[in-house]
VOBA-1610 file (N, C-alpha, C; in pm, whole numbers, padded with zeros to 5 digits, always signed):
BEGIN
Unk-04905+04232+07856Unk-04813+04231+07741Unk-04858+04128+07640Unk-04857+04152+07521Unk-04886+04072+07428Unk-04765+04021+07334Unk-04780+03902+07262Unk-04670+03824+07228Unk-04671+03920+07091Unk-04684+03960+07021Unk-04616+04142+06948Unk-04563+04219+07027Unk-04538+04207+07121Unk-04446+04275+07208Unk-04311+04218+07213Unk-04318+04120+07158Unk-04174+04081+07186Unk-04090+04138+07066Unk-03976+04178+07072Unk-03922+04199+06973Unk-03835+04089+06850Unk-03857+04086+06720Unk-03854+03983+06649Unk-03692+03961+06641Unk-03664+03824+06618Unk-03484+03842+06533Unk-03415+03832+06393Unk-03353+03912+06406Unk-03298+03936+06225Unk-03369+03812+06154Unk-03398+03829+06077Unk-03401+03728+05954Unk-03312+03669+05892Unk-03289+03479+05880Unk-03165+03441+05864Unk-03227+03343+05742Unk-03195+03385+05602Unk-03166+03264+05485Unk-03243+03121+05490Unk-03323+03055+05490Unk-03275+02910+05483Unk-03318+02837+05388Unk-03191+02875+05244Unk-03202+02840+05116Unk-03165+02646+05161Unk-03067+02596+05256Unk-03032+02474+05230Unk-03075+02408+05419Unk-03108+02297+05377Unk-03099+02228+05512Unk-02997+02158+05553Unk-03003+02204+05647Unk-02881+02180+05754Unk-02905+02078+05860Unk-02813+01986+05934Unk-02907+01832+06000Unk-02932+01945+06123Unk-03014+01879+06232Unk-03060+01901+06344Unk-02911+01933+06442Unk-02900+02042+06490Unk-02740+02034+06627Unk-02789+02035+06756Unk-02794+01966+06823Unk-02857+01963+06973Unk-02797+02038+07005Unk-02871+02138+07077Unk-02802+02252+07173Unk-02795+02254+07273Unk-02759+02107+07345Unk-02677+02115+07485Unk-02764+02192+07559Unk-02894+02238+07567Unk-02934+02319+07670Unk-02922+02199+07842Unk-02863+02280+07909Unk-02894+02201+08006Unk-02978+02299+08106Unk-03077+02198+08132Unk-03150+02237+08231Unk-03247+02170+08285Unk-03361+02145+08457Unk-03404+02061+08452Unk-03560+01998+08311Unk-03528+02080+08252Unk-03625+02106+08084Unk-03565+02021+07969Unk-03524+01878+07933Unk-03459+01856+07865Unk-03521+01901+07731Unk-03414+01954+07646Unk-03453+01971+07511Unk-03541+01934+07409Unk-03414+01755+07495Unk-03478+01605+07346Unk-03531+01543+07463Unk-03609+01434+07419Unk-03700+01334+07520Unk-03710+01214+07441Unk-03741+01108+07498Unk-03805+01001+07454Unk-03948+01014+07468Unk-04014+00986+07344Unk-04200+01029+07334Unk-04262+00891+07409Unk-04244+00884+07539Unk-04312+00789+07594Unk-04275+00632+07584Unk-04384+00520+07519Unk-04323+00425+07520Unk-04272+00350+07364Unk-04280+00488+07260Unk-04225+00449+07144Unk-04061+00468+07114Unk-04007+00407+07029Unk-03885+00461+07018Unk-03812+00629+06978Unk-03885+00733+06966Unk-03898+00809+06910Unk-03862+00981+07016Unk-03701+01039+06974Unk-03663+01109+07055Unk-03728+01228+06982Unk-03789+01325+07053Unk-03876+01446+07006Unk-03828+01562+07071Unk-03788+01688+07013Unk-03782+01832+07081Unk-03914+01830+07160Unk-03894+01916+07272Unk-04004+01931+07353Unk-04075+02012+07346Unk-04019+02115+07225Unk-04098+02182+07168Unk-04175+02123+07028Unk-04311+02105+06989Unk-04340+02087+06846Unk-04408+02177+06738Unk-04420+02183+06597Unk-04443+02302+06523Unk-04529+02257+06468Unk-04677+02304+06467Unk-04752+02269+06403Unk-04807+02348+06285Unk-04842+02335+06180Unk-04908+02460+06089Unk-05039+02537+06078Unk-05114+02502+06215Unk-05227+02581+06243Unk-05186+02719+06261Unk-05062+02804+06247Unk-05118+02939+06295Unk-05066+03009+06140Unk-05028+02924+06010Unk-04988+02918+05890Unk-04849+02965+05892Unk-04740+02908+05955Unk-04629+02935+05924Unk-04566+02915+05779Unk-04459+02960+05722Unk-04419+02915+05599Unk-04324+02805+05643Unk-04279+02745+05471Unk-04228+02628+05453Unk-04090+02692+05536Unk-04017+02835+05490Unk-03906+02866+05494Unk-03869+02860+05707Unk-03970+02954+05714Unk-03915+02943+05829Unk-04008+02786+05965Unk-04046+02720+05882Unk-04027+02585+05935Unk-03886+02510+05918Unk-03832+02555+05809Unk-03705+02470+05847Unk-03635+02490+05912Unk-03669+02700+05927Unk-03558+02739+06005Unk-03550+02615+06180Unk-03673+02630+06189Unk-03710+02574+06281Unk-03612+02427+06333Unk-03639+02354+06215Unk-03594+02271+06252Unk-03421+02278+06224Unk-03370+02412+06164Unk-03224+02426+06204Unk-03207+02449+06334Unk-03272+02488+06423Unk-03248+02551+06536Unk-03258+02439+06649Unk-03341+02325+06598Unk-03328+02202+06669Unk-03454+02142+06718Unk-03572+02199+06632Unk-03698+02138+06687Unk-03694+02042+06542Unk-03767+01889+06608Unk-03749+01811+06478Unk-03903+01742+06560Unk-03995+01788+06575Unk-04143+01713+06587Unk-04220+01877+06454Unk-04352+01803+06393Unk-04383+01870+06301Unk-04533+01779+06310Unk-04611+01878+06297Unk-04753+01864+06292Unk-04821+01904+06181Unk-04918+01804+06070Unk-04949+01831+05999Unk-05101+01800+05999Unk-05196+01872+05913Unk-05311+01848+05895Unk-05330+01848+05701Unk-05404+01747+05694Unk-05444+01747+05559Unk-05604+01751+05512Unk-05679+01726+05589Unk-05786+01718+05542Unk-05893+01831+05687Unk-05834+01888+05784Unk-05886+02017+05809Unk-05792+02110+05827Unk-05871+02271+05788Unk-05759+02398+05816Unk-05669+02353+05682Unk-05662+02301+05626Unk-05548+02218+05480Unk-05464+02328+05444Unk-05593+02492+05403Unk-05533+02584+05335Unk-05413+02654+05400Unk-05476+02662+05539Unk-05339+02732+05628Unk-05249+02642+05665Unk-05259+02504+05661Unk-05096+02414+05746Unk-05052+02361+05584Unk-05065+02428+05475Unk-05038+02356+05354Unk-04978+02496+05337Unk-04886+02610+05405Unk-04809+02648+05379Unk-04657+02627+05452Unk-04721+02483+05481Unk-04556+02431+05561Unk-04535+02307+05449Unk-04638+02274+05377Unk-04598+02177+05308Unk-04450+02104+05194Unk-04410+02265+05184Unk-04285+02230+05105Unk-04195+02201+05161Unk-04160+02253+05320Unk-04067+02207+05398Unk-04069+02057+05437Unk-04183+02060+05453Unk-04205+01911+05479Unk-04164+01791+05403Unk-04220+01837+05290Unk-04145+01787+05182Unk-03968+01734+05146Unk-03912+01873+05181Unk-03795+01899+05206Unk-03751+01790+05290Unk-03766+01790+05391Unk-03756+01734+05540Unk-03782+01583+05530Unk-03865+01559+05493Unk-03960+01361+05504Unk-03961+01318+05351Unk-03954+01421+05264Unk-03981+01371+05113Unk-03895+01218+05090Unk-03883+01149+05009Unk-03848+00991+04962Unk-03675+01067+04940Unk-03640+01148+04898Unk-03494+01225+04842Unk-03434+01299+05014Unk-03486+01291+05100Unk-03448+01322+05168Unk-03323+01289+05317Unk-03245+01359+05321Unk-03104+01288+05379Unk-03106+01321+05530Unk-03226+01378+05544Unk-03244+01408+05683Unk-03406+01345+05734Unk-03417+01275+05656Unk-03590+01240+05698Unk-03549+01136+05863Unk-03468+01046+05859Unk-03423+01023+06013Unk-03441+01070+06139Unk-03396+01213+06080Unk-03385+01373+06224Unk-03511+01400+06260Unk-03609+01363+06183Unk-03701+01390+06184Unk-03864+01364+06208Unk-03960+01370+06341Unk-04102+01313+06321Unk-04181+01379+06319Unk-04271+01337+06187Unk-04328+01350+06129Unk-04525+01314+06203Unk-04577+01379+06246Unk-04724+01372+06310Unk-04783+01425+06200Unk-04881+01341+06139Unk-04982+01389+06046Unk-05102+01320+06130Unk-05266+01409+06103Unk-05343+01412+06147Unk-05473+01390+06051Unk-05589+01301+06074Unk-05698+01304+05988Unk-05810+01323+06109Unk-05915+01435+06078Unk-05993+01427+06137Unk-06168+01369+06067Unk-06108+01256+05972Unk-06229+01167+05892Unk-06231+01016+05991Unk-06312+01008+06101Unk-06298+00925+06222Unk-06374+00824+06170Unk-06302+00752+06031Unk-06417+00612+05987Unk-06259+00499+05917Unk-06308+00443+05993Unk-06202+00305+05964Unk-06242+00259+05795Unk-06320+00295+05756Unk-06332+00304+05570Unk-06268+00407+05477Unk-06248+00504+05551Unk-06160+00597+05488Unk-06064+00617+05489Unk-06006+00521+05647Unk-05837+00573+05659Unk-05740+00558+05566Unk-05778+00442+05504Unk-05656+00449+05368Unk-05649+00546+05248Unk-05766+00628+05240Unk-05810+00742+05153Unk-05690+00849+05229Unk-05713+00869+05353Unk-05674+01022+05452Unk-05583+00920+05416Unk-05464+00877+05460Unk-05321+00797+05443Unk-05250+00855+05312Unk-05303+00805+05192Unk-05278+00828+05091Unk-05292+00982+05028Unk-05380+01048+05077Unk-05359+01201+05061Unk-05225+01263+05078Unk-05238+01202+05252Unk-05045+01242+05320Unk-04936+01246+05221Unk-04954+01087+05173Unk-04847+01014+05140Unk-04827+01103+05004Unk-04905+01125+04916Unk-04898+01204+04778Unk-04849+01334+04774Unk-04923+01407+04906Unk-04940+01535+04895Unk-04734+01551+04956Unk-04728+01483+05072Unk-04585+01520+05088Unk-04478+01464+05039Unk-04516+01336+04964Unk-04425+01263+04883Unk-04300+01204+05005Unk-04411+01136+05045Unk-04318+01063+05195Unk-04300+00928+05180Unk-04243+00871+05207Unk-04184+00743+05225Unk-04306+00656+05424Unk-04320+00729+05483Unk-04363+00701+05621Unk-04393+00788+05664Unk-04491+00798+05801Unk-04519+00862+05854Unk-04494+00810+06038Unk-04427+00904+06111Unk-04418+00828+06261Unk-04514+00852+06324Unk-04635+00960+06317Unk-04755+00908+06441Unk-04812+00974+06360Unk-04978+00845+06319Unk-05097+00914+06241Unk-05224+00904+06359Unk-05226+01020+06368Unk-05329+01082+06502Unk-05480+01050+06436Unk-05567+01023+06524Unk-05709+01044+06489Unk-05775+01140+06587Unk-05790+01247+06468Unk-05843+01379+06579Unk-05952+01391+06605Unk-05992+01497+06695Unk-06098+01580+06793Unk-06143+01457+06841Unk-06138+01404+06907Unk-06183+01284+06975Unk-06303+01353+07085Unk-06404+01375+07046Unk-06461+01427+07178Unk-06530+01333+07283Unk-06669+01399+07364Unk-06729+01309+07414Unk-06810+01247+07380Unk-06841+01229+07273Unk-06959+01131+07197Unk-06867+01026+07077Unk-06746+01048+07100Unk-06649+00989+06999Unk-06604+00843+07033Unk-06670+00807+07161Unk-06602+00667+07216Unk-06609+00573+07160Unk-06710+00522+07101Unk-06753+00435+07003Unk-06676+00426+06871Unk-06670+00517+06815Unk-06639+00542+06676Unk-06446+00570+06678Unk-06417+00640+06812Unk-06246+00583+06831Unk-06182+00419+06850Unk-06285+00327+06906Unk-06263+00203+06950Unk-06265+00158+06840Unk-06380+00148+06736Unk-06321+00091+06590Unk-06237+00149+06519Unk-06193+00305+06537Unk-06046+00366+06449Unk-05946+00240+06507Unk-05922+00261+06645Unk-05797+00215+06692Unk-05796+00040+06677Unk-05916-00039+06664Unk-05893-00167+06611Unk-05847-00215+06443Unk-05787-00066+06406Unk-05714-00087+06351Unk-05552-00065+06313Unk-05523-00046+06418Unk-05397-00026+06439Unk-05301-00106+06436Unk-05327-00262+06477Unk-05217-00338+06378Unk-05184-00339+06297Unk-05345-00304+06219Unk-05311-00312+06062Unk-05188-00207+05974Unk-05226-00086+06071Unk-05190+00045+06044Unk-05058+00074+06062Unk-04961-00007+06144Unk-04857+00045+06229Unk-04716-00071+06189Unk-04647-00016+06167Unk-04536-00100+06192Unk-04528-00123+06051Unk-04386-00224+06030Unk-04368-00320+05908Unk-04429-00402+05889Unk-04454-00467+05723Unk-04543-00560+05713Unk-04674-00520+05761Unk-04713-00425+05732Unk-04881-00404+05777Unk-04953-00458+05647Unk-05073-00456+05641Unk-05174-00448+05599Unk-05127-00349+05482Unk-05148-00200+05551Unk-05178-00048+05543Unk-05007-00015+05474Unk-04946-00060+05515Unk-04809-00087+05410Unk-04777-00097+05281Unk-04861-00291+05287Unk-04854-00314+05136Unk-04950-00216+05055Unk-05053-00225+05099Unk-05177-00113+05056Unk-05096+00042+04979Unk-05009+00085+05071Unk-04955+00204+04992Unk-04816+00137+04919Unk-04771+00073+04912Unk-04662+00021+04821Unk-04714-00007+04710Unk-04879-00054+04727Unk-04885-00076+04548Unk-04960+00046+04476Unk-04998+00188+04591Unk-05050+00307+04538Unk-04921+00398+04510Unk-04811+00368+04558Unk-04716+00469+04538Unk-04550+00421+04500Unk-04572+00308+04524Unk-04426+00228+04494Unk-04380+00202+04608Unk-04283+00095+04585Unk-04184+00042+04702Unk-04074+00134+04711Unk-04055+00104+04854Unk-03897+00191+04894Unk-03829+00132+05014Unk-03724+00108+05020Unk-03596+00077+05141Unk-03681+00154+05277Unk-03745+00267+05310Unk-03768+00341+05432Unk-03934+00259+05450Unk-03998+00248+05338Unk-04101+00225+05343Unk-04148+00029+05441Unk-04070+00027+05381Unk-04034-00165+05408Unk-03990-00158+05500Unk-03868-00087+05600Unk-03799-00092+05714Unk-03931-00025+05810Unk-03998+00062+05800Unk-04058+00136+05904Unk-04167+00114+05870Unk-04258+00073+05769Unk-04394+00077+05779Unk-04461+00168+05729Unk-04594+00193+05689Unk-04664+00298+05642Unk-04661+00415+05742Unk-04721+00381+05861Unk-04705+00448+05992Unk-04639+00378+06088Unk-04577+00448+06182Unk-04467+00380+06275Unk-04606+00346+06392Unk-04632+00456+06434Unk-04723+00465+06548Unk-04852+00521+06557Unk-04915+00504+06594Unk-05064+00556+06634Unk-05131+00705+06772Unk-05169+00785+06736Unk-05198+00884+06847Unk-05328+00918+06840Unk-05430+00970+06926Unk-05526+01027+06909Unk-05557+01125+07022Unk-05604+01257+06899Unk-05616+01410+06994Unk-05777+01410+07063Unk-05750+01428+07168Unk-05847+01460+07258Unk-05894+01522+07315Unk-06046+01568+07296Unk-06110+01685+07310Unk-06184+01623+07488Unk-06167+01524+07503Unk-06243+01474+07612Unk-06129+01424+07655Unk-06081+01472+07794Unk-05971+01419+07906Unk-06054+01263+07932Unk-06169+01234+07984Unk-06160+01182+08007Unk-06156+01055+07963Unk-06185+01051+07847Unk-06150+00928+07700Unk-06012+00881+07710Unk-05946+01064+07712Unk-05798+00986+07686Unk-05716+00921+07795Unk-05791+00961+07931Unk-05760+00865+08048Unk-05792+00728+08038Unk-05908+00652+07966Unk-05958+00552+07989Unk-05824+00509+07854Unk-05810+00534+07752Unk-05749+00508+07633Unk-05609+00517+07658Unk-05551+00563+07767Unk-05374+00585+07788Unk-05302+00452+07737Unk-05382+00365+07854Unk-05320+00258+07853Unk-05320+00133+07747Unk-05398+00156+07664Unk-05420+00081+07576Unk-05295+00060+07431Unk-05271-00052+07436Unk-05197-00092+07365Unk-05208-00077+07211Unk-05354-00037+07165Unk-05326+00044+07044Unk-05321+00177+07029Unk-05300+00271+07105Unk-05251+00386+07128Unk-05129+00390+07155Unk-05023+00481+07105Unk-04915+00549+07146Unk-04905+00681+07174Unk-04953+00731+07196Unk-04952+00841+07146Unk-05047+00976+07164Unk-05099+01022+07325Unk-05219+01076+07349Unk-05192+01247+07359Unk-05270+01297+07242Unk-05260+01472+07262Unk-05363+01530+07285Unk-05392+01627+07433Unk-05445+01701+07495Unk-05476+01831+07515Unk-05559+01914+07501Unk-05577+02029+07518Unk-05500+02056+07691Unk-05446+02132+07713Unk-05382+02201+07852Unk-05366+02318+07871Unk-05383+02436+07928Unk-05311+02523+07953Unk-05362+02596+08084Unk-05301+02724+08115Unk-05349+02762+08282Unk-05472+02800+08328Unk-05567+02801+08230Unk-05714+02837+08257Unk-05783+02689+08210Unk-05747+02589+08169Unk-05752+02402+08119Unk-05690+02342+08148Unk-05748+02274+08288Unk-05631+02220+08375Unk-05646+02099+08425Unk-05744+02021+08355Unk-05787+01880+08439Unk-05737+01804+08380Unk-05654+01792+08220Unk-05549+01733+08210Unk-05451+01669+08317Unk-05392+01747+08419Unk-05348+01757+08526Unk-05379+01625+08619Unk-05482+01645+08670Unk-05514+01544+08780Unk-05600+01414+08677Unk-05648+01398+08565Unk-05672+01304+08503Unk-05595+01218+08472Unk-05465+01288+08381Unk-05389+01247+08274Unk-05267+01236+08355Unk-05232+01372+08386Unk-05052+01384+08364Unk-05041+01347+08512Unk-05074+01408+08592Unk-05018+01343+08727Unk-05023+01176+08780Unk-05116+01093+08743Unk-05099+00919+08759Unk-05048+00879+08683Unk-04949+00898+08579Unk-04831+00854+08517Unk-04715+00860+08573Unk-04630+00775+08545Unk-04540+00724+08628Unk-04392+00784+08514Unk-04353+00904+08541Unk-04228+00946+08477Unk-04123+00804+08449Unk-04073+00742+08540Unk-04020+00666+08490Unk-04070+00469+08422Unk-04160+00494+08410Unk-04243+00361+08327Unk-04196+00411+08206Unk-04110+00284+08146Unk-04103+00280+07976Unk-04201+00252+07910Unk-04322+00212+07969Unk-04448+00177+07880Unk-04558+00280+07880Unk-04557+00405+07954Unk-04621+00524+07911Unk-04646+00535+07807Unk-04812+00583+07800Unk-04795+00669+07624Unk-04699+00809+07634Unk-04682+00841+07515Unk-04648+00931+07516Unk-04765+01038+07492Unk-04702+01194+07571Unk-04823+01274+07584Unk-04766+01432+07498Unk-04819+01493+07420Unk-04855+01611+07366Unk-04952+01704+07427Unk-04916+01826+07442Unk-05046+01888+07474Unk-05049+01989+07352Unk-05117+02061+07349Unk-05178+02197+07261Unk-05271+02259+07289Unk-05297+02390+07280Unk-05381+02545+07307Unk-05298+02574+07435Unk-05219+02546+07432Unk-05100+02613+07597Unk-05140+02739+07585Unk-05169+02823+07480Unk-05190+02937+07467Unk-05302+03027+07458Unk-05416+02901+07465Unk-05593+02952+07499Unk-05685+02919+07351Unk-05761+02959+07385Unk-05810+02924+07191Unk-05933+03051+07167Unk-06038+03039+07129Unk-06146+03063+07069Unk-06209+03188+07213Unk-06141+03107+07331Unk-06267+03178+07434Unk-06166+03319+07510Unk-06038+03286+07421Unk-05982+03397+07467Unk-05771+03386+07453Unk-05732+03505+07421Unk-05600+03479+07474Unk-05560+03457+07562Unk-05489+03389+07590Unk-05413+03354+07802Unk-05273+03445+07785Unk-05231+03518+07666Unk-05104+03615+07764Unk-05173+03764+07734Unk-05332+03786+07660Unk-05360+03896+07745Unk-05388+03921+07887Unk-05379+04021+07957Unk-05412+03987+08128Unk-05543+03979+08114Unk-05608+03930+08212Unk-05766+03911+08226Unk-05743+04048+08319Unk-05917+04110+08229Unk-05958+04239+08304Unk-05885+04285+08454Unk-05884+04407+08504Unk-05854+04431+08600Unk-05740+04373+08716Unk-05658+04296+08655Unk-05529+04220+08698Unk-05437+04366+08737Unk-05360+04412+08883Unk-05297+04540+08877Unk-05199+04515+08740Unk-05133+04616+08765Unk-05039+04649+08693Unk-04891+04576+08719Unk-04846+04593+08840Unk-04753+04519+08895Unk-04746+04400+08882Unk-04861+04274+08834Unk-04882+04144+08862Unk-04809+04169+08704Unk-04765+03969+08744Unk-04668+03936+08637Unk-04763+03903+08534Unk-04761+03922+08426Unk-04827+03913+08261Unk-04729+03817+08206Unk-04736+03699+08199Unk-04669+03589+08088Unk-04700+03613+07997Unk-04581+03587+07914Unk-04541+03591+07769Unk-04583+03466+07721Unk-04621+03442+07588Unk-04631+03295+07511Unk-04565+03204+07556Unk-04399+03235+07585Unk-04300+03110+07577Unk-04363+03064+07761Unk-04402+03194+07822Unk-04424+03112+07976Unk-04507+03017+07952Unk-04623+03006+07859Unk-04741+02911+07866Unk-04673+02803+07822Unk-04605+02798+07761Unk-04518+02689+07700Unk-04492+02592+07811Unk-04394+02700+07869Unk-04281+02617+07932Unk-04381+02568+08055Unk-04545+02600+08111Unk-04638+02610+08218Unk-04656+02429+08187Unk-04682+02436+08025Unk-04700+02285+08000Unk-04627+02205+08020Unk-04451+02215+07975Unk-04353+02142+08014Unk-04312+02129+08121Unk-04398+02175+08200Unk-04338+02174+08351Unk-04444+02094+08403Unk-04515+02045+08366Unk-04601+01893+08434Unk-04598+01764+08404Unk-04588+01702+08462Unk-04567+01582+08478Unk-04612+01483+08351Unk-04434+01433+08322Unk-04477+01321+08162Unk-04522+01394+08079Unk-04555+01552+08035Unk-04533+01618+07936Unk-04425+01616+07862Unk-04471+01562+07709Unk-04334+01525+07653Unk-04277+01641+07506Unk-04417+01672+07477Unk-04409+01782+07367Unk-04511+01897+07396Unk-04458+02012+07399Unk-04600+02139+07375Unk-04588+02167+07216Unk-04714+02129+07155Unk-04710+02194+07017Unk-04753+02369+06983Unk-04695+02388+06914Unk-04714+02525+06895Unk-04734+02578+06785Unk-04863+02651+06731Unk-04871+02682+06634Unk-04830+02852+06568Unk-04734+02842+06549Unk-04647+02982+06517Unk-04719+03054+06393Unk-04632+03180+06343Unk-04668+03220+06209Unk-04519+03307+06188Unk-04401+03350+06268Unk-04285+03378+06212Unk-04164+03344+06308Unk-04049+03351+06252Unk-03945+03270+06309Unk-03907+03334+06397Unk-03948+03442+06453Unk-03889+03494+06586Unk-03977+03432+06692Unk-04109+03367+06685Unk-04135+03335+06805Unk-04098+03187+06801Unk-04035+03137+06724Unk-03968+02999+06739Unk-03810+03030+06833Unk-03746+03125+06805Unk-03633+03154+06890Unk-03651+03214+07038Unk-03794+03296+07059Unk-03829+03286+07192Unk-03894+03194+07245Unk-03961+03110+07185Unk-03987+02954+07246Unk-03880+02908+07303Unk-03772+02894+07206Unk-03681+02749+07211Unk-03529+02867+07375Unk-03575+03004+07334Unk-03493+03068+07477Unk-03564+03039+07572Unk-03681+03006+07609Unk-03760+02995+07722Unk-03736+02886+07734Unk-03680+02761+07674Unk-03682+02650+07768Unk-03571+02610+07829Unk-03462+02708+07802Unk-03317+02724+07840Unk-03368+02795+08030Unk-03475+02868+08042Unk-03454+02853+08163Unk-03531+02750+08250Unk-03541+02614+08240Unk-03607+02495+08279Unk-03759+02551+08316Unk-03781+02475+08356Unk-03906+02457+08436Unk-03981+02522+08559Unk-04036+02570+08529Unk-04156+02696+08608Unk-04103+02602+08766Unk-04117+02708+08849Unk-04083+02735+08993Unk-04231+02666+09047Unk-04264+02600+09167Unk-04386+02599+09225Unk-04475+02705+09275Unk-04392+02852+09271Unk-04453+02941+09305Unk-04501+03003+09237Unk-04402+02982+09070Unk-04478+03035+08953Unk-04553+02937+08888Unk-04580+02880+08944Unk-04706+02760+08859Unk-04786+02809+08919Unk-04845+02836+09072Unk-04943+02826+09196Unk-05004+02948+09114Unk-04861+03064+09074Unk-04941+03200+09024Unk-05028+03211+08905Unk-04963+03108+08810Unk-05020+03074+08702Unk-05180+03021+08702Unk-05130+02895+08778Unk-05271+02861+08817Unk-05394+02943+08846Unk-05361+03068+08967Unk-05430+03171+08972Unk-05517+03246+08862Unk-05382+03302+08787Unk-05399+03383+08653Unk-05498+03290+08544Unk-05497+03221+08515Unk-05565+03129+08417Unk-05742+03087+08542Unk-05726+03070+08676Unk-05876+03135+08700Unk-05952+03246+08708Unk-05848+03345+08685Unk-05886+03470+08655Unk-05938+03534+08507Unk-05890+03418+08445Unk-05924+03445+08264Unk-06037+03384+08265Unk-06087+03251+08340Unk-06259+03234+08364Unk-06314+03257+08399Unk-06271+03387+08512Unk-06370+03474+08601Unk-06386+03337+08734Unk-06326+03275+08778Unk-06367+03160+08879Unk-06329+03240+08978Unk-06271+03338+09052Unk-06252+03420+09135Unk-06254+03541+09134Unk-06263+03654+09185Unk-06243+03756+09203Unk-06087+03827+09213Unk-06103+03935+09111Unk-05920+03980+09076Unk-05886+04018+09194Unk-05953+04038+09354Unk-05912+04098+09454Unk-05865+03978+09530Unk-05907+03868+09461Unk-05825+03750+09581Unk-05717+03701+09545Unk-05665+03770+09441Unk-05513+03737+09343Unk-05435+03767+09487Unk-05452+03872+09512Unk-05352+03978+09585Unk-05413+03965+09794Unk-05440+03826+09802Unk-05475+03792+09907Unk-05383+03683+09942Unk-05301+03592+09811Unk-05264+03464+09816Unk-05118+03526+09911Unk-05079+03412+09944Unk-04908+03462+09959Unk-04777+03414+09844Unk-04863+03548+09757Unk-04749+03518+09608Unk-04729+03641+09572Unk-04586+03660+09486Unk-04605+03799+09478Unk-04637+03843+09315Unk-04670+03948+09350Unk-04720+03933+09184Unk-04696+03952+09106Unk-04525+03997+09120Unk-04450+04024+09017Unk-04355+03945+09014Unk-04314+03838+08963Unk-04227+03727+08978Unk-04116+03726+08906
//
């Protein structure tokens, strides 16, 4: 089954913004979270503008109660710069809900000479007052070097009274939000190499570590997410993204020759595959219409994947790399229609 299979929901208005209403979901899946060891409560779902959603139904979004938002400005620009007006909406300097709201913007220009260039793009292009986590992306494996001098600058970068503060107060003006919170609140960096962001968790200029994960990308898992300690207040906080596969393939088409009877996950399962591991605090998701934001945000109303439907998952996602044979699916003791 493919995520066009799902059927879409009415189309609902969203000429005005409306604040965030927690929807009480209870389940062992909490909704809202604390993002690790910053102050910063995040839906556990996040929206990013890689799959080019519009401004409109990003807000819907965040009527419905997701308030994390992922932005890119200087790669992909053309497609996540059709969320830009919401954003606007949402974080702009006039805004009565910028509070409800965090704000992840991303530069993937990995030179401590430019960051105030990528900063100031943000800051213009969305007409923001702050930003709460400025990520330094694709971090791969040859990136170690060249992340250790990004992140020695992160005092400068973070908090009130920075450096990187006054720096944009005299490119864009002073403001009450700007002075209380800082240019950037916090610091994150996306990682293309698990094992960087293992050595980098703990480090005190990081807050903030986002990971590729999903059921066929799984060493996140025993690197990252499992030797964290759920209840340590000094965790980074963790993001994942591609829950849903990337380039080498979809993960809710079935891989070849899977019977018929075996269970086929839907998008929101990959989702919820991520939120169901350990110290996962956000799955980002890159949408393109507002019905798969309302089957996201129904899938996490039923908590957290079963151990039997993870084990199957697990399966299914070695079956999308070919690491086994589709005849030893139906050897395990699982059933395959769950």
């Amino acid at each position: 089954m493919k995520l066009t299979d799902l059927m879409p929901s009415p189309v609902v208005s969203s000429r005005q913004i409306r604040p965030v209403v927690n929807k009480g979901l209870e389940s062992d899946l909490p909704f809202y979270r604390k993002l690790g060891r910053t102050d910063l409560t995040v839906s556990c779902l996040g929206l990013g503008g890689g799959g080019g959603i519009s401004s409109e139904d990003t807000l819907y979004a965040f009527e419905q109660g997701i308030n994390y938002f992922f932005y890119s400005s200087d790669l992909h620009h053309y497609i996540y710069s059709s969320m830009s007006d919401a954003l606007r909406k949402l974080c702009g300097r006039k805004s009565s809900v910028r509070e409800k709201v965090v704000l992840a913007t991303v530069t993937y220009i990995k030179s401590p000479e430019m960051a105030i260039s990528a900063l100031l793009d943000q800051f213009l292009e969305l007409k923001i007052d702050y930003i709460d986590i400025l990520f330094w992306g694709w971090i791969g494996t040859n990136d170690g070097s060249v992340l250790k001098d990004c992140l020695q600058l992160s005092p400068d970068l973070r908090g009130a009274n920075s450096v990187y503060q006054r720096t944009v107060e005299r490119m864009i003006g002073t403001s009450e939000r700007l002075k209380q919170m800082g240019a950037v609140r916090y610091i994150g960096a996306s990682f293309h190499d698990v094992n960087l962001a293992r050595m980098w968790s703990n480090s005190p200029l990081l807050d903030v570590v986002m990971v590729r994960h999903n059921v066929a990308h799984r060493s996140a898992q025993s690197h990252l997410f499992n030797p964290l300690d759920v209840q340590n207040p000094q965790r980074p906080g963790i993001v994942t993204f591609k829950s849903t596969g990337s380039h080498s393939g979809a993960l809710w088409d079935a891989p070849p020759g899977l019977p018929e009877e075996c269970w086929r996950p839907l998008v929101p399962d990959l989702y919820r595959y991520s939120l169901s591991q350990n110290c996962v605090d956000v799955c980002l998701m890159g949408l393109q219409e507002r019905w798969e934001i309302d089957a996201a945000i129904a899938a996490t109303r039923k908590g957290k994947l079963t151990a039997t439907e993870i084990d199957y998952l697990n399966l299914y996602g070695d079956l999308h790399l070919r690491k086994i044979p589709v005849d030893d699916i139906l050897t395990e003791k699982l059933l395959c229609s769950i």
